[in-house]
N, C-alpha and C positions, 0 to 999 in steps of 0.2 A: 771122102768120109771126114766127116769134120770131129775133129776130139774136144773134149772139154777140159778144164782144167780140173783135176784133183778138188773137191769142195767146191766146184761152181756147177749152181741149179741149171740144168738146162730147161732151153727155151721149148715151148709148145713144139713150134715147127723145125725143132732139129738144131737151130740157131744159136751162137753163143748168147744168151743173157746178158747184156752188161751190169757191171757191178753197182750198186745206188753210193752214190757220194758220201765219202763220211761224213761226219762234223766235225769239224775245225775244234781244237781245245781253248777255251776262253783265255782272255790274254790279261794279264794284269793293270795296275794302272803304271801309269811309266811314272819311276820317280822323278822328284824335284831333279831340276840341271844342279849345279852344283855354283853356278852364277844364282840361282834365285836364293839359295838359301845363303849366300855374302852378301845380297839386298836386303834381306831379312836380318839379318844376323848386323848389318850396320845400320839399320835403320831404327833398331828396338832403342828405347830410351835408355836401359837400363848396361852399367858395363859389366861386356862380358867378356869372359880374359878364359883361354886355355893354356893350363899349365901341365908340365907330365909330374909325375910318379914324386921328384924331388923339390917339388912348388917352382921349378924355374919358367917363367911365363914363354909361350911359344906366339902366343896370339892374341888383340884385344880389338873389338870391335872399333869401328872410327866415332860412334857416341860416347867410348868410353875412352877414348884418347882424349877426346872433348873437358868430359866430366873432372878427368887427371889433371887437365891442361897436359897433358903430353906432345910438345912437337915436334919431338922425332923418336918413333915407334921402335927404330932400331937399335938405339940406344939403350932400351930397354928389354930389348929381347935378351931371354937366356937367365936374366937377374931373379934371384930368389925371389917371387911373389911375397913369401913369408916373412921378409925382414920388412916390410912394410908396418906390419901389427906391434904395438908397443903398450906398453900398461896393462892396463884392465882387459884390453881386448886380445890380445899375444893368448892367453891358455883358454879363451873358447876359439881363437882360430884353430890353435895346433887341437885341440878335439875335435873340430869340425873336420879340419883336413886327415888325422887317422881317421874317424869316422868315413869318409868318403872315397879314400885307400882302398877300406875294405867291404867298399862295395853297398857302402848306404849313406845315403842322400843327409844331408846335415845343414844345418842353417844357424847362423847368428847373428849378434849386431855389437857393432864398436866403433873406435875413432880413430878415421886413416886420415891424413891430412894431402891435399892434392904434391903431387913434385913441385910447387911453387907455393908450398906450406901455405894454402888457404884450407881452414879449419872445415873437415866435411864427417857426416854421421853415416854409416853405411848397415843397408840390411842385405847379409850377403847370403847365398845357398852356395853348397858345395856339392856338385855331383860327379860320379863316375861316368865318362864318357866312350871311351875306349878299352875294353877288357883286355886286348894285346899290348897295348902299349903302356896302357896304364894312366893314361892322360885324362885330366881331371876338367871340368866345366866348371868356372864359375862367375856368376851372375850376383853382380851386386848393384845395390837399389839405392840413389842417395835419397836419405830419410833427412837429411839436414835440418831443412826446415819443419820438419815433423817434431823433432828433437827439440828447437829451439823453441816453438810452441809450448812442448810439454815443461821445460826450464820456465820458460815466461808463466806457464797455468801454476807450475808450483811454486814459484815466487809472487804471483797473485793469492796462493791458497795461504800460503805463511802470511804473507802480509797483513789478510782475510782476517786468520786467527792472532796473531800480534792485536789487530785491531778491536776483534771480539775480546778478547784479554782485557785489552787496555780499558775500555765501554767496561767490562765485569766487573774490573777493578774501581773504574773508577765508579758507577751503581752501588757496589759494595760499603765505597767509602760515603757516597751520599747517602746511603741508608743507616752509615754508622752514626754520621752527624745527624740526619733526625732524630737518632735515637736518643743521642749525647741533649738532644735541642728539647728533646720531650723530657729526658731526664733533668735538666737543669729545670723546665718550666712544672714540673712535680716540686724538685725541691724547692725552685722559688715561691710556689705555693704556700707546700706545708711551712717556709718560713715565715709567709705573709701572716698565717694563717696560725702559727704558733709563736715560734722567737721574737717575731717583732712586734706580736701584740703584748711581751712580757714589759718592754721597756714603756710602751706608751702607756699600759695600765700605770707603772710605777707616778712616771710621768702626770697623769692623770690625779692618781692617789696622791701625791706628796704637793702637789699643784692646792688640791682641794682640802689638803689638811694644815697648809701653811695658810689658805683663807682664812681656814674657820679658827685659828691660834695667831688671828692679827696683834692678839693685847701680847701675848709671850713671844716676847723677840729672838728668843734664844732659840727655842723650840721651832720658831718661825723659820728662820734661819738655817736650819738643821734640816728641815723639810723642803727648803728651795734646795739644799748641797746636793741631796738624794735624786731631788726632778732633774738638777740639770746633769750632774751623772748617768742618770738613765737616758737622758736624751743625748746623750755624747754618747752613749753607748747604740744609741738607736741609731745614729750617723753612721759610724763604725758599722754595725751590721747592714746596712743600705748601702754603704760604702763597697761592701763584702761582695754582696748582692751584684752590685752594677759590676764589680770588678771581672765576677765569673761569667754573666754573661758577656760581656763586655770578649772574653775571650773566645767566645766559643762563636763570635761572629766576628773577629778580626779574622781578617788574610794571610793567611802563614806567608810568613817571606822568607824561604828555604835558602840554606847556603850553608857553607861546611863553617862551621862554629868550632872555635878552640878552647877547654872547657879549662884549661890552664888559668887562659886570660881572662873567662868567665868570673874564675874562683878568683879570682884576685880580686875584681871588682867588685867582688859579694862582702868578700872578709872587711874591705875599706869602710862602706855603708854598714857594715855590721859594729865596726870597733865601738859606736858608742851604745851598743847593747854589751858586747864584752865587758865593757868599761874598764876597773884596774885589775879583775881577774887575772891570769896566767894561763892560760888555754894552750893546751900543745897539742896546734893541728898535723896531724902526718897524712900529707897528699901527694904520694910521687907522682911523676908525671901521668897528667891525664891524657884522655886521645881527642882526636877531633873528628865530632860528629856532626851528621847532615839536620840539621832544623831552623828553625827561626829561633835567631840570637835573643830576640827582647824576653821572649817567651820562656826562653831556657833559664836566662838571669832570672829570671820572677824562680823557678821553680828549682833551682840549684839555692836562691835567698831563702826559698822555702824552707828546704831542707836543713840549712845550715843554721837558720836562724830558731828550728826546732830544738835540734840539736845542743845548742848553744841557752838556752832556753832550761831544757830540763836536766840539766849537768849544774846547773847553780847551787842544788846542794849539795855537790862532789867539792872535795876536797882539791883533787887534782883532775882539773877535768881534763877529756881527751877526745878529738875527734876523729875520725878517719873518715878518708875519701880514698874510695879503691874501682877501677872500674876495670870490668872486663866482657872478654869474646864471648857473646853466645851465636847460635844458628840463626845468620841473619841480622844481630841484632848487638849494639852496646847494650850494656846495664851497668850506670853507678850505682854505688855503694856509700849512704854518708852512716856511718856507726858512732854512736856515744858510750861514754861507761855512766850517760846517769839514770833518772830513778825508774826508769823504764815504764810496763804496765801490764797490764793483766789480759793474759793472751786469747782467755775467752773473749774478749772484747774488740780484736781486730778489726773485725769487720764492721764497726762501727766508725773507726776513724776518720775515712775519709767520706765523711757525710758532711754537708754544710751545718756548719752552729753545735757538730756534735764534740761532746766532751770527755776526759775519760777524769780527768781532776779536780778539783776544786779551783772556782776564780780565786778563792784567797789563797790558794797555795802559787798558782801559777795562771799571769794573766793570759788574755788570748778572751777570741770570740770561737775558735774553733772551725774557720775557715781556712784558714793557710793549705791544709794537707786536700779540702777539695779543689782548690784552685790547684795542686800538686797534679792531684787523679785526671784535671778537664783537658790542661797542659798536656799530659802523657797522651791520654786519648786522642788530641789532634791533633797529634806524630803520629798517630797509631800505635802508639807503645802502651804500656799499663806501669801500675804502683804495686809494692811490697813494701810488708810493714812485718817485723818479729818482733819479740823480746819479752823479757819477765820483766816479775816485779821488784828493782834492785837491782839488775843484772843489765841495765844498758837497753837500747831500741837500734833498730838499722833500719831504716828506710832506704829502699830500690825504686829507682826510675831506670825502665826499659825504653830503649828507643832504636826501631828500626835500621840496619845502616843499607842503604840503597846497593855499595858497592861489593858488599857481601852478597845482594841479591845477586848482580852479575856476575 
């Protein structure tokens, strides 16, 4: 009698059943050898170094021994990874590395120089590799030449903008001088057009009234004094004329100017306008400023010779010269105690041919203070003019100084 087992079907004819094959349980994929992934792990461009728990390195790829210049790996085993990082890059390492401590992934970039201090730029990741041991992965990228690129594009962008600067500046200044070029060819108009047609009328007049008075000699005589006065006077103003523009198309020839030795060269040419007055000038030392030396003499004569000028009916005249610091900039100072003027009228001064006195009180054509104003303007500086009537005038010339710009 044939038994069956406990739970097995029997067969039609009495016969055991055999049991149907099970199925096999699917099989995984078999991991990497542990040789492929030290091919891989040397092969990667990039170094990568395992350090544990206290950054002392335990392990670094052979491209990143390379990258180190490291040649000999042993030498280095065990050494604090961390004492590598210095400067700027030292507290986003030590953040990257607690970060990666505890379990999250962190990344930075800074400057590790190779063990044979060749200067390198690194983009490093920090990861957790081992949760038992604590042992840390990390992968770093030389960006070196990345770095040096972006030094070279920002030293090209400075450059860029130095150079857009300098072009603004200098457009700037050429748009100041047409200005200055249209300004003088307005005044030199209105003066063709006014002033100097004052002198040649006389001219004209006194020409045709010493004709017509050929029998009175006296009278005759008296009418050439007045034509050739006005024609001396006509020179004088053409003179004036030629002078300003004459400035305003000369070539500055910049150089640091000592306004000490300036002033002294002014007072010598001046003494026979002083003549035997007693003039007590007080000029303590002046400074020395950036301009064209010819330019500045005309315009410091200016000054002084103003000065000097309308103090003739003082008693004890006095001048000063005082210069000082502004943002960027000298400004002298030439002050008088004499008869000053009438402060509604400032803005009048520095116009060509314009006047604030009478010719019989004080001569002059009333050019000086524009050739003052043309002068300052191609420094780039400007004029000031104060005072009452009675109370003295101080004329200012401002002028740039280059080394206070830097």
């Amino acid at each position: 009698m044939t038994h069956t087992k406990p739970g097995s079907p029997a067969a039609p004819n009495g016969e055991e059943r055999a049991s149907p094959p099970t199925a096999e349980a699917p099989t995984s994929p078999a991991e990497p050898a542990p040789g492929f992934l030290q091919q891989v792990h040397d092969l990667s461009a990039d170094c990568i170094k395992v350090v544990d728990a206290q950054g002392r390195l335990k392990s670094m790829n052979r491209r990143g021994q390379e990258a180190m210049q490291v040649d000999d790996l042993s030498l280095c085993l065990g050494s604090d990874w961390r004492l590598f990082w210095q400067g700027e890059a030292e507290q986003a390492m030590h953040s990257a590395f607690e970060a990666a401590r505890a379990g999250r992934p962190a990344q930075f970039r800074g400057f590790c120089p190779t063990l044979k201090g060749e200067a390198r730029w690194w983009d490093v990741t920090i990861a957790p590799l081992d949760t038992e041991t604590g042992d840390l992965i990390v992968m770093s990228r030389d960006i070196t030449a990345q770095m040096e690129a972006q030094r070279q594009l920002a030293e090209l962008n400075t450059h860029l903008e130095q150079e857009v600067q300098r072009r603004t500046r200098a457009l700037g200044q050429e748009r100041r001088q047409l200005q200055q070029l249209n300004e003088d060819l307005q005044a030199l108009t209105y003066s063709i057009s006014h002033d100097l047609r004052t002198p040649v009328r006389h001219v004209q007049s006194f020409l045709r009234l010493a004709n017509v008075h050929r029998a009175d000699a006296t009278r005759q005589q008296r009418y050439l004094e007045i034509a050739e006065r006005s024609a001396g006077q006509l020179a004088s103003m053409i003179d004036s004329v030629l002078q300003l523009t004459r400035i305003g198309r000369v070539e500055l020839r910049r150089q640091l100017v000592d306004l000490n030795a300036v002033l002294r060269s002014v007072r010598v040419e001046l003494q026979a306008e002083q003549g035997d007055r007693t003039v007590l000038w007080d000029a303590p030392d002046l400074p020395t400023v950036y301009g064209d030396g010819a330019l500045l003499q005309v315009a410091l004569k200016v000054m002084c010779a103003n000065a000097l000028k309308f103090t003739r009916p003082v008693a004890e005249p006095r001048i000063e010269l005082r210069a000082r610091r502004l943002d960027g900039a000298w400004q002298l100072e030439v002050r008088d105690n004499g008869v000053g003027f009438e402060p509604t009228y400032t803005h009048k001064l520095f116009g060509l041919f314009r006047r604030l006195h009478r010719p019989d009180d004080f001569e002059g054509l009333g050019a000086g203070l524009a050739v003052l104003r043309r002068i300052a303007q191609r420094h780039g500086g400007e004029v000031g003019a104060h005072g009452t009537v009675g109370g003295g005038a101080t004329f200012t010339l401002t002028l740039p100084d280059p080394e206070e710009e830097l």
